[in-house]
C-alpha positions in Angstrom: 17.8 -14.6 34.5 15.2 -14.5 31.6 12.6 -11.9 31.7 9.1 -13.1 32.3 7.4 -11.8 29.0 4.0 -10.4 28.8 1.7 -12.6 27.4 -0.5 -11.0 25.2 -2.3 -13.4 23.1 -3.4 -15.0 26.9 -4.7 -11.6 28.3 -6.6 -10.6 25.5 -9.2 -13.0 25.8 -10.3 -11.3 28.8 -10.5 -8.0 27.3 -14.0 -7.0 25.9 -13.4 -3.9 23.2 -16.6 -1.5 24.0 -15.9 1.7 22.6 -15.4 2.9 19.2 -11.5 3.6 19.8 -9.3 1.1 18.6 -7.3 -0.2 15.5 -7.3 -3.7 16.3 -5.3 -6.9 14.8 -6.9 -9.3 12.8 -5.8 -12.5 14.7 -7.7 -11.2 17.7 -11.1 -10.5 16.9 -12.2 -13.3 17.8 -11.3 -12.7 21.2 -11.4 -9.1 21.7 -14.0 -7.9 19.4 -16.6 -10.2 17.4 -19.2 -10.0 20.3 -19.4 -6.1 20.6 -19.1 -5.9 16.4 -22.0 -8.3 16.5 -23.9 -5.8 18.8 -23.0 -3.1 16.7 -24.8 -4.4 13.5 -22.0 -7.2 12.0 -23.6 -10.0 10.6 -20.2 -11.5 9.8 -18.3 -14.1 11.7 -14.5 -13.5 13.0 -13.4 -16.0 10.3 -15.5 -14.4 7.6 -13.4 -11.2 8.0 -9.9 -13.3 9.1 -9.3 -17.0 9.0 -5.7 -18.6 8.8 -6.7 -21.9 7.2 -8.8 -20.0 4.0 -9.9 -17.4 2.6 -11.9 -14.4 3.9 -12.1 -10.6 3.6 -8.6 -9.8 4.5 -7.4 -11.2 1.2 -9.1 -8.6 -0.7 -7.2 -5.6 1.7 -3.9 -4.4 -0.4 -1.0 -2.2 0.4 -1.3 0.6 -2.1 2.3 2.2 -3.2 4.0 3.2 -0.6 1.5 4.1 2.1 -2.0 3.5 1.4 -4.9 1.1 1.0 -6.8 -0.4 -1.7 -9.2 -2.9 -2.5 -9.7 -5.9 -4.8 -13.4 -5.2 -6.8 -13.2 -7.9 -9.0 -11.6 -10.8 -10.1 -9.4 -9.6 -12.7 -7.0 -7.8 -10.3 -9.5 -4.4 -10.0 -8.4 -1.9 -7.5 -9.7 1.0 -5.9 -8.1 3.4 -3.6 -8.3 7.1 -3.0 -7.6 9.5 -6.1 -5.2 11.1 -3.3 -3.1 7.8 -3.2 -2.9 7.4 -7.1 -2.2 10.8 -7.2 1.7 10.8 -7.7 1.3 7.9 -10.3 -1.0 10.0 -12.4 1.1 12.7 -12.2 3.9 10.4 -13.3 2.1 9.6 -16.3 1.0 13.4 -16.7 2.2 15.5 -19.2 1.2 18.8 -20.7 -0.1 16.9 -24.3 -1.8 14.3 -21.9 -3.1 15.5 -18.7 -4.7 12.9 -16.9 -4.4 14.8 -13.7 -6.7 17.8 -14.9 -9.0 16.3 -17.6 -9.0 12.2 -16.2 -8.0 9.4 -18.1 -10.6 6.0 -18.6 -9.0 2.9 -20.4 -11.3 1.0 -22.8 -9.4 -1.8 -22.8 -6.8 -3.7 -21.5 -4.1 -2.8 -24.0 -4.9 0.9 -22.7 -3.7 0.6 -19.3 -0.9 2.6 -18.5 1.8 1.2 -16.6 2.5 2.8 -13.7 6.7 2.2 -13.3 7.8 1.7 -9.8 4.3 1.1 -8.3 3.5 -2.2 -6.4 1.0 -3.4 -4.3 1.4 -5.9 -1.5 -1.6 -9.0 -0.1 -1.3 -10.2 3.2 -0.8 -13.7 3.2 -0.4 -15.1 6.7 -0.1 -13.3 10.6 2.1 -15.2 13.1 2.7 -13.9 16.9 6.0 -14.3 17.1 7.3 -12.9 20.4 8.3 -15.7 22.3 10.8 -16.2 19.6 12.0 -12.5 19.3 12.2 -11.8 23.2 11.7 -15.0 25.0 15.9 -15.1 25.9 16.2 -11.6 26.7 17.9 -11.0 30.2 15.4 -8.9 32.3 19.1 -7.8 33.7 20.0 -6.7 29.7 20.7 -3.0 28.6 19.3 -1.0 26.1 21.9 -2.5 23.6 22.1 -5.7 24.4 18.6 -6.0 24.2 18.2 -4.5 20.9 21.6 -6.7 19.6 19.4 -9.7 20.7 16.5 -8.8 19.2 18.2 -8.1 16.2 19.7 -11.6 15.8 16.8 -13.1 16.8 14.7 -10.9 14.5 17.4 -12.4 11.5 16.9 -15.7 12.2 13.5 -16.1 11.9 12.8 -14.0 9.2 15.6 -16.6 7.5 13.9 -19.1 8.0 10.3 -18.0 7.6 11.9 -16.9 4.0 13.3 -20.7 3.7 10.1 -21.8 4.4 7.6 -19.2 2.0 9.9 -19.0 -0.9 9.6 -15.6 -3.2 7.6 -14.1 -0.6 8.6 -11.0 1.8 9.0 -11.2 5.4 8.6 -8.5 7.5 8.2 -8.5 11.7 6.9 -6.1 13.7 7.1 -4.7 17.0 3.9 -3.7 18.8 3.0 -2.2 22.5 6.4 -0.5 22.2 8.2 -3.5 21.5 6.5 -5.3 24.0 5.2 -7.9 21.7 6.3 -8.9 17.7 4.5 -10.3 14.9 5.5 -11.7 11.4 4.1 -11.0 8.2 4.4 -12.8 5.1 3.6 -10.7 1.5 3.4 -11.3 -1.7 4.3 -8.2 -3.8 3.0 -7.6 -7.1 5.3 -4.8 -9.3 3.2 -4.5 -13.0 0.4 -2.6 -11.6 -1.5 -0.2 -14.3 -3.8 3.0 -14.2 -7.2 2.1 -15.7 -9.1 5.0 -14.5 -9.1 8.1 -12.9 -11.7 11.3 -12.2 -10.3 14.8 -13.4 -9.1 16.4 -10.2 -11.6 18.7 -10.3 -13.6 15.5 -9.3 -11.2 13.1 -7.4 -9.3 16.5 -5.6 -12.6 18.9 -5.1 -12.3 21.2 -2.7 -8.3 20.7 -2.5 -6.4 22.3 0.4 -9.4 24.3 1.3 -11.5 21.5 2.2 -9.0 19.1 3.1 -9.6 17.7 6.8 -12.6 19.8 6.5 -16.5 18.3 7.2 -19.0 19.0 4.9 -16.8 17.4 1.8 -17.8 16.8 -1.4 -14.6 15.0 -3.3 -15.2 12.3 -5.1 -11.4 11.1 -3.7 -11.5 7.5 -5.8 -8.8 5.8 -8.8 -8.7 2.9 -10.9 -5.9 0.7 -10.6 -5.3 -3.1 -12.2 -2.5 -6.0 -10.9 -1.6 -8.1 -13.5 0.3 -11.3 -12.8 2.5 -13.4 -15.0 0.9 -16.8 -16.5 0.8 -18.8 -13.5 -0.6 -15.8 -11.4 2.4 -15.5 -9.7 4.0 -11.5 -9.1 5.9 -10.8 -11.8 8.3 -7.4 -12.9 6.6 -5.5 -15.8 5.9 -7.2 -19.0 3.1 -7.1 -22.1 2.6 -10.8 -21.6 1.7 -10.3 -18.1 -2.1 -11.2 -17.4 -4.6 -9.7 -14.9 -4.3 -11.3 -11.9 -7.1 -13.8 -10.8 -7.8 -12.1 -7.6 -8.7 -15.4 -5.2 -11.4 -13.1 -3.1 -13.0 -9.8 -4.1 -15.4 -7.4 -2.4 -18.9 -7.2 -3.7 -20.1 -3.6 -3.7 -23.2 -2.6 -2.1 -25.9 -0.2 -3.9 -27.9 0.0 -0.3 -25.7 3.0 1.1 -26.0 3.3 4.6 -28.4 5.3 7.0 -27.5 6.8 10.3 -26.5 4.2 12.7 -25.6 1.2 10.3 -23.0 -0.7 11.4 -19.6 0.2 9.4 -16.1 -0.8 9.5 -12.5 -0.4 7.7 -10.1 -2.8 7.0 -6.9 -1.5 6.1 -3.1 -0.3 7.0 -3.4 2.8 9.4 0.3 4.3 9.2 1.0 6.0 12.5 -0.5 7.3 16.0 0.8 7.6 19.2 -1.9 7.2 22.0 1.1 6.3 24.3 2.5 9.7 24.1 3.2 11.9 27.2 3.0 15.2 28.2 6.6 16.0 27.8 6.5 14.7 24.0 3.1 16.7 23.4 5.2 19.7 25.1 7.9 19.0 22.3 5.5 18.7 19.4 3.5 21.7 20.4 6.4 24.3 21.5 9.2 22.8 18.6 8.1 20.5 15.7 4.8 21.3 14.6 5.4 24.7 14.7 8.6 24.7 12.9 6.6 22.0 10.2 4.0 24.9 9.9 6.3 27.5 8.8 8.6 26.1 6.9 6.3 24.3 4.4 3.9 27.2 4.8 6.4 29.2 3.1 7.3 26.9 1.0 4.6 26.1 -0.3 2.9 29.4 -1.4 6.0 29.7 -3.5 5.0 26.8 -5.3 1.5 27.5 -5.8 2.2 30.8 -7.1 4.1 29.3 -9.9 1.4 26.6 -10.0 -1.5 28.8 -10.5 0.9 30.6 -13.5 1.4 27.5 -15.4 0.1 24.1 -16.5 3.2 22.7 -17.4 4.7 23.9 -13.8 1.5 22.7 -12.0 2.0 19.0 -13.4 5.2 19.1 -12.6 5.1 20.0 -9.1 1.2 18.9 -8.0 2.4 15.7 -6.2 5.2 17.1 -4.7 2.6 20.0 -3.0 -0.3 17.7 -2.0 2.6 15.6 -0.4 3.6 18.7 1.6 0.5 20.1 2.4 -1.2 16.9 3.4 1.2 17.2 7.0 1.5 20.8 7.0 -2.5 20.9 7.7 -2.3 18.4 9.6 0.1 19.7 11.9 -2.1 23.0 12.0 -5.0 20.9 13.1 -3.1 18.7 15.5 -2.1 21.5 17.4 -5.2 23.1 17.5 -7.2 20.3 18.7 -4.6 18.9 21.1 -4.8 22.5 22.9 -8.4 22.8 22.7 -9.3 19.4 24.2 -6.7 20.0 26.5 -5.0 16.7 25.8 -1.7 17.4 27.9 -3.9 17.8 30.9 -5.5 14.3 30.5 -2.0 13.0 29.3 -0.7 14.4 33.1 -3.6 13.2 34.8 -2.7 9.6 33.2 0.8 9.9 34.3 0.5 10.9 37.7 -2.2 7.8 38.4 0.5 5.4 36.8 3.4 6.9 38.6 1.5 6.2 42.0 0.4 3.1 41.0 4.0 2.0 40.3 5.4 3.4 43.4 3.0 1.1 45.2 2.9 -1.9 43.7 5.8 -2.7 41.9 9.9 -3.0 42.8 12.1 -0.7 41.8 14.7 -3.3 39.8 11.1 -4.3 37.2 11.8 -0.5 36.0 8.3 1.1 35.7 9.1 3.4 38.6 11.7 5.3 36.8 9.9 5.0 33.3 8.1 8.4 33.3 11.5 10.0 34.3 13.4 8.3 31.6 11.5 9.8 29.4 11.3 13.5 30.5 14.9 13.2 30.5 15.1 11.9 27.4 12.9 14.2 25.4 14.7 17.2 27.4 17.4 15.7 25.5 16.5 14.8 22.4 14.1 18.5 21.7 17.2 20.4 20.2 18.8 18.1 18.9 15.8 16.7 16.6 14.3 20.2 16.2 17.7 21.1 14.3 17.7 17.9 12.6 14.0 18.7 11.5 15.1 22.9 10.5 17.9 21.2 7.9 16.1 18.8 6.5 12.7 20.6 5.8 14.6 23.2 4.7 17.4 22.5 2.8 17.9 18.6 2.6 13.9 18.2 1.3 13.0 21.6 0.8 16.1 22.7 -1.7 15.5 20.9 -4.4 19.1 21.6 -5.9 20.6 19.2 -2.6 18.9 15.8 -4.3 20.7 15.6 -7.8 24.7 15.4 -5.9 23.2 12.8 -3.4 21.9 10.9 -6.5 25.1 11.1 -8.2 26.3 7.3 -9.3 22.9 5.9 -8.1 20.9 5.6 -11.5 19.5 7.3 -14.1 18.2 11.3 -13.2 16.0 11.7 -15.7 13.3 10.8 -13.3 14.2 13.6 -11.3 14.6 16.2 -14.2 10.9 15.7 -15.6 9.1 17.5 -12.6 12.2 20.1 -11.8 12.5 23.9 -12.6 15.5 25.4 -11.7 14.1 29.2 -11.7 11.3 27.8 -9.0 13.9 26.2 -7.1 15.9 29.3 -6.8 12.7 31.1 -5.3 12.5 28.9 -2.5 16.1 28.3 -2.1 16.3 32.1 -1.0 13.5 31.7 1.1 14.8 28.6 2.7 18.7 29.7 3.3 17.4 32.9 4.5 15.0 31.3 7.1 17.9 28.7 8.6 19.7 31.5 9.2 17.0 33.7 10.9 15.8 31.0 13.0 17.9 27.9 14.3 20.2 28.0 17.0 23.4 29.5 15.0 25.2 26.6 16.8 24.0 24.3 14.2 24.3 26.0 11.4 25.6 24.8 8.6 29.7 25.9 8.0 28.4 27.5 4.2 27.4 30.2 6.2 30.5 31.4 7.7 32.5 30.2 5.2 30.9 31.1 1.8 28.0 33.2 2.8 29.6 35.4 4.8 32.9 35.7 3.7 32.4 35.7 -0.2 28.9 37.3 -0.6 28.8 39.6 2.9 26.0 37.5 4.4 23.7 37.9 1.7 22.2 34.9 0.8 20.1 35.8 -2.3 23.2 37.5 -3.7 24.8 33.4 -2.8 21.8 31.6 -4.5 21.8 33.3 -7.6 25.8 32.7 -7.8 24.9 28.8 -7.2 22.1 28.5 -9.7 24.1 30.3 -12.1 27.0 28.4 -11.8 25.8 25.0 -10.6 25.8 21.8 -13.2 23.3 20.3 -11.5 20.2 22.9 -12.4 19.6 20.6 -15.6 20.3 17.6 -16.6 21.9 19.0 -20.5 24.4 20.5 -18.1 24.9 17.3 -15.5 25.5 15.1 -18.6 27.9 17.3 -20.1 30.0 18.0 -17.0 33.1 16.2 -16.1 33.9 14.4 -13.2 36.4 17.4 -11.9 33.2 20.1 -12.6 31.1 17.6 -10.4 33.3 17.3 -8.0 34.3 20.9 -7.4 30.5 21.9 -8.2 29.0 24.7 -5.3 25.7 22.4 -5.0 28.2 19.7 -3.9 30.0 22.0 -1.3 26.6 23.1 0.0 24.9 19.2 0.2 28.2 18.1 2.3 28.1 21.3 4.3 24.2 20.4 5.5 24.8 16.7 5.8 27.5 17.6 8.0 25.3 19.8 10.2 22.9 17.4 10.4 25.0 14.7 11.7 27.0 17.0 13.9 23.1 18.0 15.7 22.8 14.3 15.6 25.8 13.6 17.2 24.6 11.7 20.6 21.1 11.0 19.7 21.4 7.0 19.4 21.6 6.9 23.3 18.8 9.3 24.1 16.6 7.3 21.6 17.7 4.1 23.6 16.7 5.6 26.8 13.4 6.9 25.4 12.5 3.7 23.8 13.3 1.5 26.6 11.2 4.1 29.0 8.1 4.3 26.4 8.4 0.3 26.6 8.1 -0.2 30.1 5.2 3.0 30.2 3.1 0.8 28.0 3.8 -2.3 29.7 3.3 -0.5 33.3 0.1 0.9 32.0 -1.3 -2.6 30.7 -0.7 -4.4 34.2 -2.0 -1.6 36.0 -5.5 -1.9 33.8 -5.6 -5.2 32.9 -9.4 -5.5 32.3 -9.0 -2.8 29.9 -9.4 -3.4 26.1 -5.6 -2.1 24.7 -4.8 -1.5 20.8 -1.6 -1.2 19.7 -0.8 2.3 17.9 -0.6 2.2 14.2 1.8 1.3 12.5 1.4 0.3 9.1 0.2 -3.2 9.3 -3.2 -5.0 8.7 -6.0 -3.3 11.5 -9.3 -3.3 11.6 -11.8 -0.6 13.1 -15.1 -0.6 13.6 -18.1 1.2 14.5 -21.5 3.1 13.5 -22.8 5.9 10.4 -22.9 8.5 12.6 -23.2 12.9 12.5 -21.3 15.1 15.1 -21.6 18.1 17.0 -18.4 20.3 15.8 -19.6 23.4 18.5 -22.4 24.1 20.6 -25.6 24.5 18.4 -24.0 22.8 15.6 -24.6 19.7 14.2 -23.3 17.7 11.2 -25.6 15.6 8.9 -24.2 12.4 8.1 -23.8 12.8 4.8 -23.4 15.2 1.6 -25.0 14.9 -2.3 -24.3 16.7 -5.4 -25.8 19.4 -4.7 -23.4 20.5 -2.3 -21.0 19.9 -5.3 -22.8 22.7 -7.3 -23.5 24.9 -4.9 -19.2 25.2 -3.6 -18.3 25.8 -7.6 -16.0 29.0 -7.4 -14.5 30.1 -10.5 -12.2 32.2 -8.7 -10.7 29.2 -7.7 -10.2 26.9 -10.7 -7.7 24.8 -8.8 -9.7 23.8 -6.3 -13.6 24.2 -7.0 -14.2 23.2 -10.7 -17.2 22.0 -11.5 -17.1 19.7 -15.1 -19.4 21.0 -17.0 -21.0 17.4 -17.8 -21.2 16.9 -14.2 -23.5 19.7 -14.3 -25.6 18.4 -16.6 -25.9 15.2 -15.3 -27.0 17.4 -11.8 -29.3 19.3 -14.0 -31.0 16.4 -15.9 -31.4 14.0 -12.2 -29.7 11.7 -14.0 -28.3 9.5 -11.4 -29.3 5.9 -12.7 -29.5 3.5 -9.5 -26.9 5.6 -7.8 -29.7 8.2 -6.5 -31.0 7.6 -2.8 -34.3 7.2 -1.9 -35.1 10.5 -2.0 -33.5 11.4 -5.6 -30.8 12.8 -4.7 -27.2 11.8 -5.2 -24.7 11.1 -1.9 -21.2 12.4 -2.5 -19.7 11.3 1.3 -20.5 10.2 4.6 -19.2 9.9 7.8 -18.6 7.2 10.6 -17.1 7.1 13.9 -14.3 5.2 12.7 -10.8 4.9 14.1 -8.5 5.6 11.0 -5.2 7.4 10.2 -2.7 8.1 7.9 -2.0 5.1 5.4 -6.1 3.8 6.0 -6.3 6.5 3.0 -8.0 4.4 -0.1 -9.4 1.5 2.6 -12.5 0.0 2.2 -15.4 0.6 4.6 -17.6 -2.1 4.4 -21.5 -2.6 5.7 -22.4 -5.3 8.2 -22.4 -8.2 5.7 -18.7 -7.2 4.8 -19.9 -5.4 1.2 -18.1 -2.1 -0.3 -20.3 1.2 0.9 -17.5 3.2 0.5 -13.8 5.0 0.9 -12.2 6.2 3.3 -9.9 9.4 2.6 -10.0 11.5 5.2 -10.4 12.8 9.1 -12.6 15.6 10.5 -10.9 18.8 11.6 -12.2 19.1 15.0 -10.8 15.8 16.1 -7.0 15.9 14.4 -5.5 15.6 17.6 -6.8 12.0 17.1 -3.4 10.3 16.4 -2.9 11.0 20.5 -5.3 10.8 21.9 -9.0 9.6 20.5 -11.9 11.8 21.1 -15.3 9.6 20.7 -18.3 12.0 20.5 -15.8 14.2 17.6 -13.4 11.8 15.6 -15.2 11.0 12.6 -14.2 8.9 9.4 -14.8 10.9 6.1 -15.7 8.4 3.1 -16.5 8.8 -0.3 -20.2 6.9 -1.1 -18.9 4.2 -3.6 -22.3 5.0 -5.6 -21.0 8.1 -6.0 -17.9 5.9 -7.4 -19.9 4.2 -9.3 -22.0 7.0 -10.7 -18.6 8.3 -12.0 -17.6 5.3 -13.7 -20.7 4.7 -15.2 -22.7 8.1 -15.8 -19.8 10.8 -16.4 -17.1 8.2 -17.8 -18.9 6.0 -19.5 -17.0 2.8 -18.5 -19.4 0.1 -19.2 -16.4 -2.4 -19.6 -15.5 -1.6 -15.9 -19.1 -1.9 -14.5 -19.7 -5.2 -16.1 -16.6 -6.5 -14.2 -18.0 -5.3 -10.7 -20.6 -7.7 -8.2 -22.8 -5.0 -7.6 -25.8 -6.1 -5.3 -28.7 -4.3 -3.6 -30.5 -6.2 -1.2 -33.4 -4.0 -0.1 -35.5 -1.8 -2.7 -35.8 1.3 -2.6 -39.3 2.8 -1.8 -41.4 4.5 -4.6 -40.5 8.2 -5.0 -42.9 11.1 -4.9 -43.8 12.6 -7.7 -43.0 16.1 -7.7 -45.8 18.6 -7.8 
């Protein structure tokens, strides 16, 4: 008996989308979306932004790194993204002679860009539906693992022979709705990507942790990047002979900026949001892992920036590593703030209870979505201290230790990587923090054996008193001392003995979990599915999850609190006015920046009234990984970036809140005033389509 699959791409053509909610796919807009985007202001077609048969806006959208967005802005391969997402790669390229992270760094030339090693960006070449061919034979009679073993084969097979038939590309399917429906995407990666320009933090990171998630913001959070090609404009592994690539589409950029109510959207790779979640997961990420998140990288952390504050050398090594931590840890704060405050679980239970109803009454028990919502409970029950354990030993001690990465590395390439950014006598701070933490807080049942057996036995529980004995004696604190170690002092080595003795804990809290998952995915499957036939007029995105979406919506200000409201946007004199010297990590002002603020020397970056936009906001539905994504005006032209959501609205990734959640962007004449004004880069402006359709009015004179 096959199962009768739910057919998507049919349904959506009855859906309308009418509210601002939703990260939709590209292949649908013209179904689901084009008419209300027109209403809202797009002048664009659906094949404008995403055509199969040639090109259109989509093929100027770029994976950035690992897990951002960037943009093509000219046809030699120019890329923007967020300062935020180069971050790590000018920190790679960072030292204390050349610090490009505090003071910037502005090729002149091509022979100046810096290669960035290990950094790729990826284009979207083509979108296929695929799910008749990944669940069309499934059994509607088939388990859990039978399912996924037939998915899995199928899921093989046709990414075999999609890479037969797209040769030197990269396959990659997809599940959506919860595995309800599958699509394939084919990429072509590009690995010589270089740095070409970047503001000094002070700029591209202003207002740091303090202001981050935070509305009014004045960072200027933009980078520089090139792709370069080989001679045929093919990708192509690092080389000198390599070429800048000759970017098929580009986006022009847009000197017009945007007034309130303008039509914006964002075309990009949003990384993760669950807006299927129920109230017994928002019980488990309220009560167990954001709290535990919180504390341990809080902890962390202001170990760090003590020793960051204290030293340049120590503050190079270790600012990508902190941003990368404290990005989530605030998040996590704000998440749980405004998941409580909206009272989020209440509308979660209200859902639930109207879908449990609705299934006891109109569909038979053996089709599943009766029992889905008690699947799940049962599964989360099961899963919460099991995963909360797994999360204590690895925020902890597996990521948090920094001693527990070089034996786990050991045979698997060079180190040296890992040595550059590493201090020992930091890492032994937080180790005592860390070991003493575990052992104060998880359930003793999962704690590692090192305790009973080393820590306890050999040093009378104390665990300082233990980490100073490993750092002392431990080959692994540098890499002089790994290299000259042999085998046997490797082997035998106390780092070693503590790695395998948290590894083994985390397994053993593991132990069991591959069911529970199984259960909990099949329940969240069938909750979606349930929820879809139940509403079937009703306009449903997929959560996020890292592939190509588009949002859309309006310029737009916010009410944060009662007798409160937001302007729209932010200038440089907000910039001046939140200088702090007491804070020189986070509020630096450049002193030519000041100048330039002094003199109202903005060029054709100023606004009609003179002054200088820094950001602006839209009610936008973006996420983790849309970090770095274009936002684009009605006629599909760059008006700015997007790095950032508002604080009141973080619970946002569960469930979307439309009169708060609010896109933060940086102004791309603010960009551009960069570039041009501060930096100096004519050679980069002259490679930009920079267009301004409407003039601006005639300025007062000032009295």
């Amino acid at each position: 008996m096959k199962k009768a699959i739910l057919t998507f791409a049919a349904v959506v053509a009855a859906f309308v989308a009418s509210a601002d909610e939703g990260m939709w796919l590209l292949p649908y807009l013209q179904k689901m979306n084009i008419k209300d985007m027109k209403a809202k202001g797009c002048r664009l077609s659906a094949e404008d932004i995403y055509s199969v048969n040639k090109s259109s806006l989509k093929d100027a959208i770029i994976i950035f790194g690992g897990g951002c967005t960037g943009e093509i802005v000219s046809d030699k391969g120019l890329i923007f993204t967020n300062h935020h997402c180069g971050y790590g790669s000018i920190q790679q390229l960072s030292s204390v002679e050349n610090d490009y992270l505090k003071y910037g760094f502005w090729a002149s030339s091509y022979g100046e860009e810096l290669p960035v090693p290990g950094l790729s960006v990826r284009f979207v070449r083509s979108i296929e539906d695929v799910t008749d061919q990944i669940i069309g034979n499934v059994p509607s009679i088939a388990g859990e693992q039978e399912r996924n073993k037939i998915i899995g084969e199928n899921t093989r097979a046709l990414t075999e022979k999609l890479q037969a038939e797209n040769e030197g590309k990269t396959i990659q399917i997809l599940p959506f709705f919860g595995g309800n429906q599958y699509f394939a995407f084919v990429f072509d990666i590009f690995r010589d990507v270089r740095l070409v320009g970047t503001p000094p933090s002070s700029i591209g990171k202003f207002g740091g942790d303090t202001d981050n998630w935070m509305w009014p913001r004045h960072t200027g959070d933009f980078s520089v990047f090139r792709v370069y090609a080989d001679k045929d404009n093919n990708p192509a592994e690092y080389s000198k002979d390599n070429r800048p690539y000759e970017a098929p589409r580009h986006l022009e950029i847009s000197l017009d900026g945007c007034e309130e109510g303008d039509f914006a959207m964002v075309m990009g790779f949003p990384g993760s949001t669950q807006r299927y979640m129920t109230s017994y997961e928002i019980d488990q990420m309220l009560n167990v892992s954001n709290p535990q998140r919180i504390f341990i990288r809080g902890d962390r952390q202001a170990i760090l920036w003590a020793a960051m504050e204290a030293s340049d050398a120590t503050r190079i090594k270790y600012a990508s590593k902190y941003a990368g931590s404290s990005n989530y840890w605030k998040n996590s704060i704000g998440m749980s703030r405004g998941i409580e405050k909206l009272n989020v679980k209440a509308q979660k239970q209200a859902q639930e209870a109207a879908f449990q109803k609705w299934a006891e009454a109109n569909t038979l028990p053996e089709e599943g979505f009766i029992e889905a919502l008690p699947m799940m409970k049962e599964a989360v029950d099961n899963l919460t201290p099991k995963e909360g354990a797994m999360q204590y030993l690895s925020e902890a001690l597996l990521r948090g230790v920094e001693l527990l990465t070089p034996p786990q590395m050991l045979g698997r390439g060079d180190m040296s990587g890992f040595y550059k950014d590493y201090e020992a006598d930091l890492d032994r701070k937080v180790a005592k923090r860390m070991l003493a933490i575990v052992r104060q807080n998880m359930n003793p049942d999962y704690l590692p054996s090192i305790y009973a057996e080393v820590i306890d036995k050999k040093f009378c529980g104390d665990t300082d008193a233990y980490v100073d004995w490993l750092y002392d004696t431990s080959v692994f604190t540098s890499l002089d001392k790994l290299n000259a170690a042999t085998d046997e002092q490797k082997n035998a080595d106390p780092a070693l003995e503590l790695s395998k003795s948290v590894i083994a804990a985390y397994r053993e809290a593991g132990s069991g979990i591959a069911e529970w998952n199984r259960q909990f995915n099949r329940a969240h499957r069938l909750y979606i599915a349930g929820l879809m036939r139940m509403q079937p007029d009703k306009a449903w995105a997929s959560d996020a999850n890292f592939s190509i979406r588009l949002t859309y919506g309006n310029v737009l200000p916010y009410n944060p609190a009662d007798g409160i409201t937001y302007n729209y946007f932010t200038t440089l004199e907000g910039v001046i006015a939140k200088e702090d010297t007491s804070n020189p990590l986070e509020f630096t002002v450049e002193e030519k920046l000041k100048e330039l603020y002094r003199a109202k020397d903005y060029g054709r970056y100023a606004d009609a009234d003179g002054r200088l936009r820094v950001g602006f906001l839209a009610n936008l539905d973006i996420t983790g990984g849309n970090s770095g994504s274009p936002v684009l005006d009605g006629n599909g032209r760059l008006i700015g970036l997007a790095f950032d959501g508002n604080w009141e609205a973080m619970s946002g990734d569960v469930a979307f809140e439309p009169d708060l959640q609010r896109c933060i962007a940086v102004d791309v004449r603010y960009v551009l005033f960069v570039i041009d004004k501060f930096a100096g880069c004519d050679h980069i402006m002259n490679e930009l389509d920079i267009v301004q359709s409407k003039a601006l009015p005639l300025r007062k004179k000032k009295q």
